[in-house]
C-alpha positions in Angstrom: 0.0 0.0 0.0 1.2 3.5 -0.7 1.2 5.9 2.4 -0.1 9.2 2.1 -0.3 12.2 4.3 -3.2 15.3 3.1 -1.8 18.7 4.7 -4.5 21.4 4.4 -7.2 18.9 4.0 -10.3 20.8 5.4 -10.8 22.5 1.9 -12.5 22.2 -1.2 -9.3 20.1 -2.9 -8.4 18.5 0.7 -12.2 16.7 1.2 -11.9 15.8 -2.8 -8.9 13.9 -2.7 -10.3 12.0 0.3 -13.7 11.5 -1.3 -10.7 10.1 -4.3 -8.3 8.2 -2.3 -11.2 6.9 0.1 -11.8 4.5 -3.5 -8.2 3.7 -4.0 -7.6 0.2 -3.6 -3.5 0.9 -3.6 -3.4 3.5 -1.2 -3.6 4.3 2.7 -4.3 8.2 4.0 -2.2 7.5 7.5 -3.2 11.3 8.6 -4.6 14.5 7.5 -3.8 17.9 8.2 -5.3 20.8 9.5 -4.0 23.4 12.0 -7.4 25.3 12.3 -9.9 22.0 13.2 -6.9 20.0 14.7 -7.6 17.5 16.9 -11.6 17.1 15.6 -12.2 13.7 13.9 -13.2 14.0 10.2 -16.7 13.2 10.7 -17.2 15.3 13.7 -15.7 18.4 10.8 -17.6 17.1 7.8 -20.5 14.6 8.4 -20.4 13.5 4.8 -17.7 11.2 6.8 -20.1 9.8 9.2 -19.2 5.4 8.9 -16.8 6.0 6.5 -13.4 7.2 8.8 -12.4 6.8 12.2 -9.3 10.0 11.2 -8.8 12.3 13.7 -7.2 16.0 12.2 -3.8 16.6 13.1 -1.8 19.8 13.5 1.7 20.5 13.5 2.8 17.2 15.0 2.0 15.7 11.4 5.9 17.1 10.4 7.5 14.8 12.7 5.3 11.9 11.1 5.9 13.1 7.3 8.7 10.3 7.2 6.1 7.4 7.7 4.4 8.5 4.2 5.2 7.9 0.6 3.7 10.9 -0.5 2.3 14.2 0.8 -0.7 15.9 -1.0 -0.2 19.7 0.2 -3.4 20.9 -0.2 -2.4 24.7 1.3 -3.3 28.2 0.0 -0.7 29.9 -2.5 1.8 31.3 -0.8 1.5 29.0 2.8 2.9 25.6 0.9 6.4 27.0 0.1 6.5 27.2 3.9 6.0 23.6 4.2 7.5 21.9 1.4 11.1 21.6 1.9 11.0 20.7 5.0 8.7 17.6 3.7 11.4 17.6 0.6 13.7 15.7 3.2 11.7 13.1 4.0 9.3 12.3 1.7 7.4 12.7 -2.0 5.5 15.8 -2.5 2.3 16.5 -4.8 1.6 20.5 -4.4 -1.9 21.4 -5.3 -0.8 25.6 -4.9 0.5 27.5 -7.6 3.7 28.2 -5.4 6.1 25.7 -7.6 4.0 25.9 -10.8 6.4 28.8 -12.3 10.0 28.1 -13.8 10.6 31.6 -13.0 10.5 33.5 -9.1 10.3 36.5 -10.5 6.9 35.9 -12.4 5.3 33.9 -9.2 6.0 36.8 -7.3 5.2 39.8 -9.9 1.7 38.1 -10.1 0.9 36.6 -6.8 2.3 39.7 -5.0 4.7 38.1 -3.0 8.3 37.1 -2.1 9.1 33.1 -2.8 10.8 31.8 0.4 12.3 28.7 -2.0 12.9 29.2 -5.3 16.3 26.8 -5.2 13.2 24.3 -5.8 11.6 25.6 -9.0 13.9 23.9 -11.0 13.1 20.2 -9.9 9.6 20.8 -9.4 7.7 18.7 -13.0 4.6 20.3 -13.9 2.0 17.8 -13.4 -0.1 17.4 -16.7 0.5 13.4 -16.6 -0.9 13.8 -20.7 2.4 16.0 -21.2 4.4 15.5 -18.7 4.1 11.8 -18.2 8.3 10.3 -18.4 9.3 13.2 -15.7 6.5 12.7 -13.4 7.3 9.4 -12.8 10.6 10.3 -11.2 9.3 13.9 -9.6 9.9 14.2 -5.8 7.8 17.3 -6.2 5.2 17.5 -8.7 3.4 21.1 -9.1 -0.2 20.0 -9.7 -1.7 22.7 -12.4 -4.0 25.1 -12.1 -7.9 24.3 -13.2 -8.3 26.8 -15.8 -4.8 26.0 -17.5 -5.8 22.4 -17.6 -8.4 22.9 -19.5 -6.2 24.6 -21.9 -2.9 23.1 -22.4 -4.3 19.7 -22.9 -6.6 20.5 -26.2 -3.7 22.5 -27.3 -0.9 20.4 -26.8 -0.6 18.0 -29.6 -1.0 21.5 -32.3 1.7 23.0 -30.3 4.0 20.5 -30.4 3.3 20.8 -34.2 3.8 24.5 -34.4 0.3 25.2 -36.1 -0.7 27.9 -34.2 -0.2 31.5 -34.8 0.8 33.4 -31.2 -2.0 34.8 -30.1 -4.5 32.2 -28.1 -7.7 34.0 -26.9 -9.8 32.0 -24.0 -13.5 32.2 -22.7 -13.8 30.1 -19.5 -16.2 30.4 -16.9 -16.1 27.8 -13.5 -18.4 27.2 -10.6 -18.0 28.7 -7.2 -15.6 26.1 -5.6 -13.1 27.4 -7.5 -12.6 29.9 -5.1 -12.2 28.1 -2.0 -14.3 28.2 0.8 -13.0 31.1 2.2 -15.8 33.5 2.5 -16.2 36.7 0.6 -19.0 39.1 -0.3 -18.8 38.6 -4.1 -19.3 34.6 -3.8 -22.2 35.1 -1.2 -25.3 32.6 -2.4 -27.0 35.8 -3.3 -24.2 37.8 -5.6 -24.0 34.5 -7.6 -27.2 32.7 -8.1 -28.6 33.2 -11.3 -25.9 35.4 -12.1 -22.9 35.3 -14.6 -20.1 37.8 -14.2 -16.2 38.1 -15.9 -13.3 38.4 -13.2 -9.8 38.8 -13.2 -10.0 40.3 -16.8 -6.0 40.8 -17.6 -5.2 40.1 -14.4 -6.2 36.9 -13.5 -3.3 35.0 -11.8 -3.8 31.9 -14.1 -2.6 34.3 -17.3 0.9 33.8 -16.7 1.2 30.2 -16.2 -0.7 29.2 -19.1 1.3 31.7 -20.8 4.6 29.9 -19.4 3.7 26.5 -20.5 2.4 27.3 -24.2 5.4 29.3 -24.7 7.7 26.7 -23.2 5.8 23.7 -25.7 5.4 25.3 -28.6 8.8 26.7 -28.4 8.1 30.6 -28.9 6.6 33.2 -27.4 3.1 33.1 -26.8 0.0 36.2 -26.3 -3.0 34.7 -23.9 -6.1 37.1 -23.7 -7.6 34.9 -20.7 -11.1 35.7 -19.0 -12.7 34.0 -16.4 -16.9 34.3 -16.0 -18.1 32.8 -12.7 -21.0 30.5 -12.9 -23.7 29.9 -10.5 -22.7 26.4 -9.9 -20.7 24.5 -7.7 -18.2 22.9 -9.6 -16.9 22.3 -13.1 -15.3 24.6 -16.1 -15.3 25.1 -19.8 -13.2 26.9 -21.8 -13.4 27.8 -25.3 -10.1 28.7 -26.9 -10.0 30.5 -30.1 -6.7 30.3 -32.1 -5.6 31.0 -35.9 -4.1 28.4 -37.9 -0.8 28.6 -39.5 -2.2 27.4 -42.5 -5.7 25.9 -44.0 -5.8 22.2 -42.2 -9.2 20.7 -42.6 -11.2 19.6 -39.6 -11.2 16.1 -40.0 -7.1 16.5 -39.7 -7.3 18.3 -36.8 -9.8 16.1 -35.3 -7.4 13.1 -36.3 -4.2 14.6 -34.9 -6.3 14.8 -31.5 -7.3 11.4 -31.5 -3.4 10.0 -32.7 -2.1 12.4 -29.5 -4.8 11.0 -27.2 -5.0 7.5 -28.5 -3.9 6.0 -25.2 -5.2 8.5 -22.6 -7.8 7.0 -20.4 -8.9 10.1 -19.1 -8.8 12.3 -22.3 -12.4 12.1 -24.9 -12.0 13.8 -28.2 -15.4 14.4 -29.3 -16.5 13.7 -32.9 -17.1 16.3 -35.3 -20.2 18.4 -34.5 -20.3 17.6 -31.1 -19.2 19.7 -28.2 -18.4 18.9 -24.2 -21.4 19.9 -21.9 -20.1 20.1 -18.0 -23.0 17.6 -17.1 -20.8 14.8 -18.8 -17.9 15.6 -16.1 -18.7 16.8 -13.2 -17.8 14.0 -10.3 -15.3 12.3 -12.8 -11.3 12.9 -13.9 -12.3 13.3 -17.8 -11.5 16.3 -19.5 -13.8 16.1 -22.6 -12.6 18.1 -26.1 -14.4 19.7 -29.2 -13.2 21.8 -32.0 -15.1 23.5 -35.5 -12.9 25.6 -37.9 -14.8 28.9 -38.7 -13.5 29.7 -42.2 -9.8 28.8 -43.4 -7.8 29.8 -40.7 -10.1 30.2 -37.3 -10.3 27.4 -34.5 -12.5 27.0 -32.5 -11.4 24.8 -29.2 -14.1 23.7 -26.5 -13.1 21.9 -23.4 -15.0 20.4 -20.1 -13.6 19.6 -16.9 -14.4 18.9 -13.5 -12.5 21.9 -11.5 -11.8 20.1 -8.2 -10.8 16.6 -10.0 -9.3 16.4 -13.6 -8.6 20.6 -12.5 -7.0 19.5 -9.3 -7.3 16.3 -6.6 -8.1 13.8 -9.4 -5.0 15.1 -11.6 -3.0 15.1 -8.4 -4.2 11.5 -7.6 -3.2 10.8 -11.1 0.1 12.3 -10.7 0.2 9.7 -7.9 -0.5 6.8 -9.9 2.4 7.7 -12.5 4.8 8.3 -9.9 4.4 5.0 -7.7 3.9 2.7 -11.3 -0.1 2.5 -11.3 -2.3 2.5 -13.7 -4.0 5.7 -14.0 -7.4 4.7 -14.1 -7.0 3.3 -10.7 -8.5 4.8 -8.1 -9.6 7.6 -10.3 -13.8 8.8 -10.9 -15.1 7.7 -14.4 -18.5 7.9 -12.9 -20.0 11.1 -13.9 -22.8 12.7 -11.2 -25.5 12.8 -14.0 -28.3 14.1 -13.3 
C-alpha cells in the first residue's frame, strides 16, 4: 500500500482527494492535516464522513510523522505551501496542489501573486504535473506542481498542435467555473446571493492563471506566446469550460485536426475527443477525472477549441491523484472517478 499524508485537508481540494483516495484500492491516508480544526475527527468536521473514517485532524505534530508516508498531497493556499515543502522535501514525495512551484521563473510567481518566494532553489526540480504531457518526468518527480484548473483545460486540447507548431501566437480563451473554484473562504462577491442566477467576468488581464498558461504554451510550442484569458463565474458548484479561439498557421481541414487529436490521445484514459459536430457539456464531467474536447474551424484559418472539466478533480485532486498513480507505477485509471454525477 502507498502511504499518504493530506496537509490542508479541510478544503475544497483537501475533502476531494479523500472523497478520491477513500476509492483507491493501492493507497492508505495515514493522517490529514489541518492546523485550524486539529484534533476534531473528520466526521465530527464534515458529516459527509459519518461510517466511512475513524481520522482524527492533526496539526503541526504531522511534520515529525511526514517520514512514515510515501507521499504528501499539500493541499495549502498559495503562498502558505512554500513554507511547508522543503522541510517535507527531506523526508518524503511531494504533490503540491498551490501555484507556489508551478512557475520556472521566481520573478513571475512573485510579480503576479504579489509576494516574495521563500524557496525558489526548488523551481527547478519541481515537474509540472499534466500526466498527458508530462508523463516520463512525473514518474521520477519528488515534487510535482499540480496545475491550475483553468490551465488544464487549456494546455491539454492545445498540446498535440503546439507540439506541431500550427498555431499562430496569439490564443484568446473564454472560461467560466463554478463557485468552488474559489475556495471556501468566504467573501462578499461569492455570497449565495451575488452569484445565483448570475454570470459575471473576473480577473480580466489580471487573473493569476494568465501567466502560467502563458509559461507553458510558450515553453511547448517553443516561442513566445499572447494569452487574452477571461474568467466568467457561474452559479454552480463545480466544473469549467473553456473555449479557446486560435488562428491556424495554414488551411488544415477539420477532420485532420480532429485526427491529430485522437493519434495524440489514442492512449489517454482520461482524455475524450469528441466527434465532429459535437461539443463537451459540463454535465458529462462533473464528479469524474475526464477532460472532454471539441473543435469547429470557422472559415480557413479560425479554430474554435471547447473543453470540459471537472474543477476540483481532472482541474485538481483527481489530476493530483493521477500524478500519484504515474509516480508510484499504477495504472492511471486506478482509483480515479469515471462515474460522472448525471443528473
Amino acid at each position: 500500500m502507498i502511504r499518504v499524508g493530506i496537509l490542508g485537508s479541510t478544503g475544497y481540494t483537501g475533502l476531494e482527494l479523500l472523497r478520491i483516495l477513500s476509492g483507491h484500492p493501492e493507497v492508505e491516508v495515514s493522517w490529514i492535516h489541518s492546523e485550524r480544526f486539529a484534533q476534531m475527527s473528520l466526521e465530527e468536521y464534515c458529516p459527509a464522513w459519518k461510517k466511512r473514517s475513524n481520522l482524527i485532524i492533526s496539526g503541526r505534530e504531522i511534520f515529525d510523522r511526514a517520514g512514515e508516508v510515501d507521499v504528501v498531497f499539500v493541499a495549502l493556499p498559495h503562498g502558505a505551501a512554500m513554507e511547508y515543502v522543503p522541510e517535507l522535501l527531506k523526508k518524503t514525495r511531494v504533490i503540491d496542489l498551490s501555484a507556489d512551484f508551478r512557475f520556472q521563473s521566481p520573478t513571475t510567481y512573485e510579480t503576479w501573486y504579489k509576494t516574495s518566494h521563500k524557496a525558489p532553489s526548488l523551481l527547478p526540480q519541481a515537474v509540472y504535473g499534466i500526466p498527458e504531457i508530462y508523463r516520463e518526468r512525473i514518474r521520477n518527480a519528488h515534487l510535482v506542481a499540480n496545475p491550475g484548473c483553468y490551465p488544464t483545460s487549456v494546455l491539454i486540447p492545445l498540446f498535440p498542435f503546439l507540439q506541431r507548431r500550427l498555431l499562430n501566437p496569439l490564443i484568446v480563451i473564454d472560461s467560466k467555473s463554478g463557485v468552488s473554484g474559489a475556495g471556501k473562504k468566504a467573501s462578499d462577491e461569492l455570497h449565495f446571493c451575488e452569484v445565483d442566477e448570475s454570470c459575471k467576468a473576473y480577473g480580466v488581464g489580471t487573473h493569476r492563471h494568465i501567466p502560467e498558461i502563458a509559461e507553458q504554451l510558450s515553453s511547448l510550442g517553443k516561442e513566445e506566446y499572447q494569452v487574452v484569458f477571461v474568467p466568467h463565474l457561474l452559479p454552480l458548484k463545480r466544473g469549467i469550460v473553456s473555449t479557446i479561439y486560435v488562428i491556424l498557421r495554414k488551411d488544415i481541414p477539420e477532420e485532420e485536426l480532429l485526427s491529430l487529436w485522437e493519434e495524440a490521445f489514442a492512449g489517454e484514459p482520461w482524455v475524450r475527443v469528441f466527434p465532429k459536430g459535437y461539443f463537451p457539456e459540463l454535465k458529462w464531467v462533473v464528479g469524474s477525472n475526464f477532460i472532454d474536447i471539441g473543435l469547429r474551424k470557422v472559415g480557413t484559418h479560425n479554430l474554435v477549441i471547447v473543453s470540459a472539466i471537472d474543477n476540483l478533480a481532472k482541474g485538481a485532486s483527481g489530476q493530483a491523484v493521477q500524478n500519484l498513480n504515474v509516480m508510484f507505477g499504477i495504472d492511471e485509471r486506478v482509483g480515479l472517478p469515471a462515474g460522472v454525477l448525471y443528473p
